[in-house]
N, C-alpha and C positions, 0 to 999 in steps of 0.2 A: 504494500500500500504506500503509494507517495502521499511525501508530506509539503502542501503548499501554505506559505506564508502571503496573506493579504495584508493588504497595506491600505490608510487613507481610508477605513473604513466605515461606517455608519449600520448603526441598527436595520436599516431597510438593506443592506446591503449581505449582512449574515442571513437575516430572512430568508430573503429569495435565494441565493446560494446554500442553505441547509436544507431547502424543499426541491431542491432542483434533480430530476432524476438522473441516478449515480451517483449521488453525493456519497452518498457511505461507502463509497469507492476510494475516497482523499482523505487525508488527517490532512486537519484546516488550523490552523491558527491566524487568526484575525485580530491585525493592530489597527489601532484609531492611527498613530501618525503615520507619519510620509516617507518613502523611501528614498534616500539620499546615500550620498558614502558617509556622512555619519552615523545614518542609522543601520548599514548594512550588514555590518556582525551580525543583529537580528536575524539574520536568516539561515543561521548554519543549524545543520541538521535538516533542509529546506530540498528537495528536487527543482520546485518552481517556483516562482513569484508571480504574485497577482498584484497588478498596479492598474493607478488612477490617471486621471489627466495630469494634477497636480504634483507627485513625484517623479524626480529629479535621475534618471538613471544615464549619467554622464558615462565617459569612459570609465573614472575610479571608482562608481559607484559597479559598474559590470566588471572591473577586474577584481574585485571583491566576491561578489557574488559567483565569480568561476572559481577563486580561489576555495569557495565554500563549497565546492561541490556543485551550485546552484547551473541547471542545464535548459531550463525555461523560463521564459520572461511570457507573460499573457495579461494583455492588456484589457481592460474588460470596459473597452472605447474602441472606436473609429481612429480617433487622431495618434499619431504616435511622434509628433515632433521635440517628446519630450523624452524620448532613447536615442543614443548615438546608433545608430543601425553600423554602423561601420565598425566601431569597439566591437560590436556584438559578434559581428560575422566576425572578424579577427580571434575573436577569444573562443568563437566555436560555440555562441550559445545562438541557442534559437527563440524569437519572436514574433509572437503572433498575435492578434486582432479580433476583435469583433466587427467585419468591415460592415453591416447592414442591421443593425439589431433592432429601429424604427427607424426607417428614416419617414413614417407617415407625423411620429409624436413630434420630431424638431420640424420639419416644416408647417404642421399644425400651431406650436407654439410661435411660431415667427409671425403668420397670420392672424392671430390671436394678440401679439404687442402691436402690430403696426394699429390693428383695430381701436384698441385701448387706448393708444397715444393718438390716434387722429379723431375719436370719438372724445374724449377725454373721459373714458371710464373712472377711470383711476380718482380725477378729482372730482365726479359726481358723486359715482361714491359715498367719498369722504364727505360732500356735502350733506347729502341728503339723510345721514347719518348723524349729522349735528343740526338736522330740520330745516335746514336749507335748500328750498325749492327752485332758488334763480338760477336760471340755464347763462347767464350772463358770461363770457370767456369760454363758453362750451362749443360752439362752431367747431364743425370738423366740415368735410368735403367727401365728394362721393367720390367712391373707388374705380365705377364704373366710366370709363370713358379716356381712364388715364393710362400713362406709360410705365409699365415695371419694367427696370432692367435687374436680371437675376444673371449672377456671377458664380458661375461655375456650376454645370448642370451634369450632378453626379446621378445615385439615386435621390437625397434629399432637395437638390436644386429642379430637377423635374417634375418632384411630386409640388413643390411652390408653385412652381410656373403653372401646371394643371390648375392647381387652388386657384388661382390670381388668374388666370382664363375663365372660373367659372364666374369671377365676377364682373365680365364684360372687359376687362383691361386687355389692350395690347402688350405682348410679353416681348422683350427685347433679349439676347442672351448672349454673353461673352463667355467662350471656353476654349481653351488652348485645342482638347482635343471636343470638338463639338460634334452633335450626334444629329444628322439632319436629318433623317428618317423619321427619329421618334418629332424633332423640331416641326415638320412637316405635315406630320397625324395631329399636333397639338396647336396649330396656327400658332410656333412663335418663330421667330426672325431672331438668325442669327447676326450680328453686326461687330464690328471692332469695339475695344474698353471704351476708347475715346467719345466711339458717339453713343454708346451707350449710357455715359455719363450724362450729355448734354443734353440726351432727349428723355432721361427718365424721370418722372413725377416721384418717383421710390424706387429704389436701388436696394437690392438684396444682396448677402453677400453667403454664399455654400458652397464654399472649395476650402481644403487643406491648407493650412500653413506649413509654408518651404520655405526655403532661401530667394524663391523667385516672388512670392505672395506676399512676405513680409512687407508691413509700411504701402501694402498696396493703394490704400487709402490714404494718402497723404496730403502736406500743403497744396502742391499741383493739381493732384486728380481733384482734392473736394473742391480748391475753382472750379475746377471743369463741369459742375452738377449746376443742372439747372438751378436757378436760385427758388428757394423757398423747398426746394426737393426733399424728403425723408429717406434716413438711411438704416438700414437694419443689418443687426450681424448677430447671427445666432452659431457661428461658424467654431473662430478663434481670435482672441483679443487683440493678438501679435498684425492681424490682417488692417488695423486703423491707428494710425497714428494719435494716441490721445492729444496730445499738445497740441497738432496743427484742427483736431475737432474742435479742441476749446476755443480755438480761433476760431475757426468755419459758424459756431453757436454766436456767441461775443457779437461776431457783425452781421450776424442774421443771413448769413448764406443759407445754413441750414433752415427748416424750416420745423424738424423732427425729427430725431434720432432715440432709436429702439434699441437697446442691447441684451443679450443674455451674456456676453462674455465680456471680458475685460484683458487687458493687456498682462495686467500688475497684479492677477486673483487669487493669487498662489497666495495662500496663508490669509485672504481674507472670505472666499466664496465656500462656503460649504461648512461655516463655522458662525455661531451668534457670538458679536460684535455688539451687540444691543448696551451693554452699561460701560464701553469704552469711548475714549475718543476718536475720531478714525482719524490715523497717521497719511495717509495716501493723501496727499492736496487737490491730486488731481483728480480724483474720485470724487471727491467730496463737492469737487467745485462742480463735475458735472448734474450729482447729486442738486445743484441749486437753482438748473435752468428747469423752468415748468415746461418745457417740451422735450423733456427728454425723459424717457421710460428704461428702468433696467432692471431683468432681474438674474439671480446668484446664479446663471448655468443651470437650468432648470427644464430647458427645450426637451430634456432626453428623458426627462421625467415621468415618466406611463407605467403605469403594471405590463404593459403588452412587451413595452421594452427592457424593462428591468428582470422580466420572465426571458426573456431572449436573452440577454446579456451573460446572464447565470447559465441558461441551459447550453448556449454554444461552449461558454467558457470552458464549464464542468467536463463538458463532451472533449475537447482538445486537452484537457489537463488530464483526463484518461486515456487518451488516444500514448500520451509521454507514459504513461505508466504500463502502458500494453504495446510500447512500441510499434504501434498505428501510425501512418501516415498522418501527418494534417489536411486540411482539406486547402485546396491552395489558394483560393482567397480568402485566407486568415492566417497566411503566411507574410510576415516581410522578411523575415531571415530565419534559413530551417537546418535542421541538423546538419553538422557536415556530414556525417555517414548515412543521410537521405541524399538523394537523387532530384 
């Protein structure tokens, strides 16, 4: 019986991975903190490791982790810009993915804050809650008839697009490798970043953070948006330049900006903060513009996907214990003595 160590974790998160079938397959130990090379001794005695978006597995943190024995890294996310994929393969360990585990719950929630933030749910609400009836600063704008451009149309940026089609919008899309076929069945138009900037009413953002995506949202591109345009990113933090946003908000380029992630979340998202002060200046200052909606990395939040996340993981965390193949898209680096 392999013994995997979880990291970064949460009571919902032992739940669904102790109900998940095969679990009494794995001896589990599950920590609340984060995987880093300081916390990495923690894992000996370990076959595998289960990490979050939020832990840190640099080079020294995987040449630890080999030194312990440790042969699996399984990420129980999509994103993996936070392992050195290159340590890994060098050191001989294998990493694997959750590539698809909802991608219906994050594009659902991306459509669900633009909503909020252009209805102004949020502060009705709160009004109507303290018996205050005045619709007064509540104006929002219909969806119908406007321009979405959506960036990066993986699984989760398709299923947006589809969403955002049903509500009468023209969908614009920029994607390195773009899929016309499906673009075709679904009336959206493919175009360059550039004009998809300039002509969209809201700008979605659903591609990976790389080396190429990084700061893709920066001082340049957010002139480039039409003015008064809403931006949404339910993606990864690293994809928007906070600084040059808090400019683009400051002079009213922006018109609305939705966030589930943040640049800087590491050690603040997934954690109550409630009777601190919050240290981040820049969070806090976007915290104070009334058009701007965020919430903690939440998008992926569904039983539907939290059931997934558990049952592919569990299934690949015995696949290592029974010398199984991985399934190859949940691979990004696999044993050397596989093929």
């Amino acid at each position: 019986m392999n013994t995997v160590a979880f990291y970064d974790t949460k009571p919902y998160d032992r739940e669904y991975f102790e109900r998940a079938p095969a679990a009494d397959r794995l001896r589990r130990q599950f920590h609340e903190f984060r995987l880093s090379s300081e916390t990495a001794a923690t894992a000996a005695g370990a076959q595998a490791v289960c990490v979050f978006v939020n832990d840190r597995l640099d080079a020294a943190c995987l040449q630890q982790l080999h030194q312990l024995g440790v042969r699996l890294v399984a990420l129980r996310c999509a994103g993996f810009n936070n392992v050195d994929l290159t340590a890994a393969k060098a050191l001989g360990l294998a990493v694997i993915r959750v590539p698809a585990y909802s991608p219906y719950a994050v594009a659902e929630h991306t459509i669900a804050l633009l909503l909020a933030l252009n209805r102004k749910i949020h502060r009705a609400y709160n009004r109507v809650r303290e018996h205050n009836f005045s619709l007064s600063g509540l104006v929002g704008f219909d969806l119908h008839g406007k321009t979405v451009g959506v960036v990066g149309t993986g699984k989760i940026g398709k299923i947006a697009a589809q969403i955002f089609r049903g509500f009468g919008t023209d969908v614009l899309a920029y994607d390195p490798f773009p899929a016309p076929e499906w673009a075709a069945t679904q009336g959206v138009r493919y175009t360059d970043f550039a004009t998809l900037l300039s002509a969209s009413h809201i700008v979605s953002l659903h591609l990976p953070l790389t080396p190429q995506s990084r700061y893709l949202l920066n001082a340049e591109s957010l002139a480039r948006m039409k003015p008064g345009a809403y931006l949404l990113n339910t993606s990864r933090g690293k994809l928007v330049d906070t600084t040059a946003l808090i400019e683009a908000l400051k002079t009213g380029r922006l018109g609305g900006v939705a966030l589930d992630v943040y640049e800087e979340e590491e050690g603040l998202f997934f954690e109550d903060h409630s009777g601190e002060i919050l240290q981040d200046d820049e969070l806090s200052r976007l915290l104070t513009f009334p058009n701007v909606l965020i919430t903690a990395h939440q998008a992926f939040f569904t039983h539907e996907a939290l059931s997934e996340i558990a049952l592919m993981t569990t299934a690949n965390l015995v696949r290592l214990a029974d010398g199984q193949p991985f399934p190859a898209e949940s691979v990004l680096v696999d044993l050397p003595s596989r093929p």
